[in-house]
C-alpha positions as CSV (number, residue, x, y, z in Angstrom):
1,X,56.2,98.2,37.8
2,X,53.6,96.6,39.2
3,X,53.7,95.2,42.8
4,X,53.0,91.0,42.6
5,X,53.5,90.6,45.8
6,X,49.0,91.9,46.7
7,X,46.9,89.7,48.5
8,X,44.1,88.1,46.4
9,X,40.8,90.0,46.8
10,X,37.3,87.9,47.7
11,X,36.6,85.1,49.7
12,X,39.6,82.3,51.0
13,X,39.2,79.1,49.1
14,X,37.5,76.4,51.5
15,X,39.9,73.2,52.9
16,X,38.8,69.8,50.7
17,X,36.9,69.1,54.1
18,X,34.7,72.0,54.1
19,X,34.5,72.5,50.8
20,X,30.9,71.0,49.5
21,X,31.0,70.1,45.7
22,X,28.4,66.8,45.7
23,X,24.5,67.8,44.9
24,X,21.3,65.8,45.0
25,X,18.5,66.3,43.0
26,X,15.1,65.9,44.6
27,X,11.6,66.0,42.8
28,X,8.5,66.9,44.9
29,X,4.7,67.5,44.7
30,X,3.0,70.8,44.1
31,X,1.9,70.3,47.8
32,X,5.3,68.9,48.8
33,X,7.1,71.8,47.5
34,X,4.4,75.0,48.9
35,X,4.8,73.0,52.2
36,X,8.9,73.2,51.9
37,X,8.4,76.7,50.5
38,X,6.4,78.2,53.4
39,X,8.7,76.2,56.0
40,X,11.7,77.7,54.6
41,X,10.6,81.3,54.4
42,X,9.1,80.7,58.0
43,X,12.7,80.2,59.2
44,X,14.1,82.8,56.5
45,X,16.4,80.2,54.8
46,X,16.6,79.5,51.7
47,X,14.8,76.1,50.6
48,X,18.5,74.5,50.2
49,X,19.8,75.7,53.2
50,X,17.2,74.0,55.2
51,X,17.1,70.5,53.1
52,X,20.8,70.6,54.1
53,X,20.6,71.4,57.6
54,X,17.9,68.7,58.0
55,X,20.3,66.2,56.2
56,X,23.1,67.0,58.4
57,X,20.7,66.7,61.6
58,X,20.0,70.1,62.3
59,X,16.7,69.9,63.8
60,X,14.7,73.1,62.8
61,X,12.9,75.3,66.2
62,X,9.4,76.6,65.2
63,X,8.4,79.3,66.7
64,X,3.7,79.0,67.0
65,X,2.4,81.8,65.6
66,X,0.2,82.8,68.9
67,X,3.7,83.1,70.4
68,X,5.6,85.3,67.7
69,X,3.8,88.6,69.3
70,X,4.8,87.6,73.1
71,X,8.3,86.7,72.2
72,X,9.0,90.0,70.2
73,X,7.6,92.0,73.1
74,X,10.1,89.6,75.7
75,X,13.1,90.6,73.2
76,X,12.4,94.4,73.5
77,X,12.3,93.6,77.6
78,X,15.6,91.9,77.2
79,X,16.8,94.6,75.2
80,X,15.9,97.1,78.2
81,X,17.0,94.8,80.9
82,X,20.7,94.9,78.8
83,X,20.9,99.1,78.5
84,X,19.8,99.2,82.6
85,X,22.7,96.7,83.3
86,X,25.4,99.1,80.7
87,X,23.7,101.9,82.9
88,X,24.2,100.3,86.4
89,X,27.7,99.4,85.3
90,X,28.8,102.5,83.6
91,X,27.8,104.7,86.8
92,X,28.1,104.1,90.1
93,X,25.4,106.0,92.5
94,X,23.4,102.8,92.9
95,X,23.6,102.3,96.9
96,X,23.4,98.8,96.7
97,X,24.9,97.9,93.4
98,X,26.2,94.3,94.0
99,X,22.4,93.3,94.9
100,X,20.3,95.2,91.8
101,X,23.3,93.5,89.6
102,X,22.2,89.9,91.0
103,X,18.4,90.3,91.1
104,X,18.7,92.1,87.3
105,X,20.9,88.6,86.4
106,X,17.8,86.9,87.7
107,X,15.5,88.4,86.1
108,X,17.4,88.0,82.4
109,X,17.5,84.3,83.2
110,X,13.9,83.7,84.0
111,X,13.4,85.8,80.4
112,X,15.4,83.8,79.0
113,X,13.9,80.7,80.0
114,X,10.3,82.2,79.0
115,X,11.7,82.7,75.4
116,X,12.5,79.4,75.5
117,X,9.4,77.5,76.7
118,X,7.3,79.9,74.2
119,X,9.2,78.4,71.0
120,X,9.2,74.4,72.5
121,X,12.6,74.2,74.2
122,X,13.6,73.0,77.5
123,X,15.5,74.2,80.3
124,X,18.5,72.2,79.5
125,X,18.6,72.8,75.8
């Protein structure tokens, strides 16, 4: 005899509140609709998730494309910065652990910061 009692397979059903079943149709240009196109794959969305997100009042960050190359190379400094910290924290024969830990903390916040003025943010964003 079969067991009833199984928990559905797939996704949970969304609320009525999150649920989204409205759609708008929306005609554009040849040069309307290569513009959206290269926008969206730009931001690696699809061309509906970004008309949505901008409807909602997502506002989109751009990275410039001088800056793409200096902010790869930052995240692979970052990335390092994280494995030193896992290092300094997994062993203990630093002398003078409690002040590498701070300046390294430093350091990861002025990075972070950087990344931030190369792609148009503020500090307070």
């Amino acid at each position: 005899m079969a067991d009833r009692s199984r928990k559905k397979r797939g996704r949970k059903p969304k609320s009525s509140e999150t649920k989204r079943t409205k759609c708008v149709s929306v005609r554009f240009t040849e040069s309307e609709f290569c513009q959206l196109s290269k926008i969206a794959r730009e931001m690696g969305k699809t061309k509906g998730e970004l008309l949505h997100e901008l409807a909602v009042g997502f506002e989109p960050t751009f990275i410039p494309a001088i800056n793409k190359k200096q902010w790869i190379e930052l995240a692979s400094l970052a990335a390092n910065f994280n494995q030193f910290m896992a290092r300094i924290n997994r062993t203990n024969t630093i002398d003078n652990k409690e002040e590498l830990t701070q300046c390294v903390r430093e350091m990861a916040g002025t990075i972070r910061e950087i990344r931030k003025s190369l792609i148009g943010m503020r500090s307070n964003e």
